[in-house]
C-alpha positions as CSV (number, residue, x, y, z in Angstrom):
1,X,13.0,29.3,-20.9
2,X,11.0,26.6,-22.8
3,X,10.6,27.6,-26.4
4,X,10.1,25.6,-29.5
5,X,12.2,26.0,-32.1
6,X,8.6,26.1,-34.1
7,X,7.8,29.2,-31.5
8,X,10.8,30.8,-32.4
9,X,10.6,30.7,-36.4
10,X,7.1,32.8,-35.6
11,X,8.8,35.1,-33.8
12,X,11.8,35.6,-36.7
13,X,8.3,35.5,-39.0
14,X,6.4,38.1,-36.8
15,X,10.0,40.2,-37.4
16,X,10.8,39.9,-41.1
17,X,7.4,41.0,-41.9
18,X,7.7,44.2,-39.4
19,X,11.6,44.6,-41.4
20,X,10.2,44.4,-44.6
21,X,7.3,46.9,-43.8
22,X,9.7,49.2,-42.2
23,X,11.7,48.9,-45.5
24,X,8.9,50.0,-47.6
25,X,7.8,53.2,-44.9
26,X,11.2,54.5,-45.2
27,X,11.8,54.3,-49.0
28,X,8.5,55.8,-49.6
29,X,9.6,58.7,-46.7
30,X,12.4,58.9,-49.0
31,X,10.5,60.4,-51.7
32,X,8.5,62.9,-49.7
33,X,11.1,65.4,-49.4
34,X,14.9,65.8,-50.7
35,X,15.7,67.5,-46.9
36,X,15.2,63.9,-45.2
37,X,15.4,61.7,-48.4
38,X,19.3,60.8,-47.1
39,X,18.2,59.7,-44.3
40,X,15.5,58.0,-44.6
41,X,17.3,55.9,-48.1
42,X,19.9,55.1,-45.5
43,X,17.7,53.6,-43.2
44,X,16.0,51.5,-45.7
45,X,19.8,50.3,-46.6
46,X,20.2,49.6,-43.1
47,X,17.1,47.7,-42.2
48,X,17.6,45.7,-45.5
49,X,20.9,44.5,-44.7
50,X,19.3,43.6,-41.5
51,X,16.7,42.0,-43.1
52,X,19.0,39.9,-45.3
53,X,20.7,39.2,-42.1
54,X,17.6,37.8,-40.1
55,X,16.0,35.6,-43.3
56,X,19.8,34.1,-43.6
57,X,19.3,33.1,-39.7
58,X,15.5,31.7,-40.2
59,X,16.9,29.8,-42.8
60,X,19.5,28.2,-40.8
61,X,17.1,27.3,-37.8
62,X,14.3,26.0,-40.0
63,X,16.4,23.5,-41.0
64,X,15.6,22.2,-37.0
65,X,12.7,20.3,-35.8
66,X,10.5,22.5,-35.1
67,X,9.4,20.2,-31.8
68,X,12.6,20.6,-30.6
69,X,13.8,22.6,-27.6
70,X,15.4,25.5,-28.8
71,X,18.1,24.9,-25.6
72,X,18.7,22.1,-27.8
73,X,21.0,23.8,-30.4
74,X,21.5,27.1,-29.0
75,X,23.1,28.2,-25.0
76,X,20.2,30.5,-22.9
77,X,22.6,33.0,-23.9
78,X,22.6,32.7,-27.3
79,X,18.9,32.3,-27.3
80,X,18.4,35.6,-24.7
81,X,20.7,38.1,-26.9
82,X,18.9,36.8,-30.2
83,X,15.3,37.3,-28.0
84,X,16.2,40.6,-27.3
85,X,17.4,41.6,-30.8
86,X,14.0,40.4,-32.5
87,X,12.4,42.1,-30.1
88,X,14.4,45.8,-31.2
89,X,14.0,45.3,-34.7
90,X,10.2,44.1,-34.1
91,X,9.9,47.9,-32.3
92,X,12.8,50.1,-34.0
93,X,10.7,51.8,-36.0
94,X,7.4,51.8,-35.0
95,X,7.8,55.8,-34.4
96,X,8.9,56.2,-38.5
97,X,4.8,55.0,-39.8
């Protein structure tokens, strides 16, 4: 895997903007009905921590050249598992809109 670590702050980019929409759709669901306002308020509490969580990380790895390798500072492990959890916050609520 050859990524950038300047490919992968637009991928943790691309993700913080789907989190923060997907914070906004389910705090505005919240309001549409007191039956599914629970849920949908502790789904926004959820994706928010996640959120935090994710801009905490893109701070860290901005901090990196953004020419370097991303196998630079991180095992293929690390990288795959942190691939793969962009890529299910990117899609986890593309079924809530």
């Amino acid at each position: 895997m050859n990524m950038k670590v300047g490919e992968l702050l637009e991928l943790i980019d691309e993700t913080i903007a789907n989190l923060k929409i997907a914070v906004i759709a389910n705090q505005q669901r919240a309001l549409e009905s007191p039956h599914t306002s629970y849920e949908f308020t502790q789904r926004a509490i959820e994706l928010q921590e996640d959120l935090d969580d994710l801009m905490k990380a893109r701070k860290n790895i901005a901090k990196l050249n953004p020419d370097d390798d991303v196998e630079k500072h991180f095992s293929r492990e690390e990288l795959e598992e942190f691939l793969k959890l962009l890529e299910l916050l990117r899609n986890a609520d593309a079924h809530v809109y």
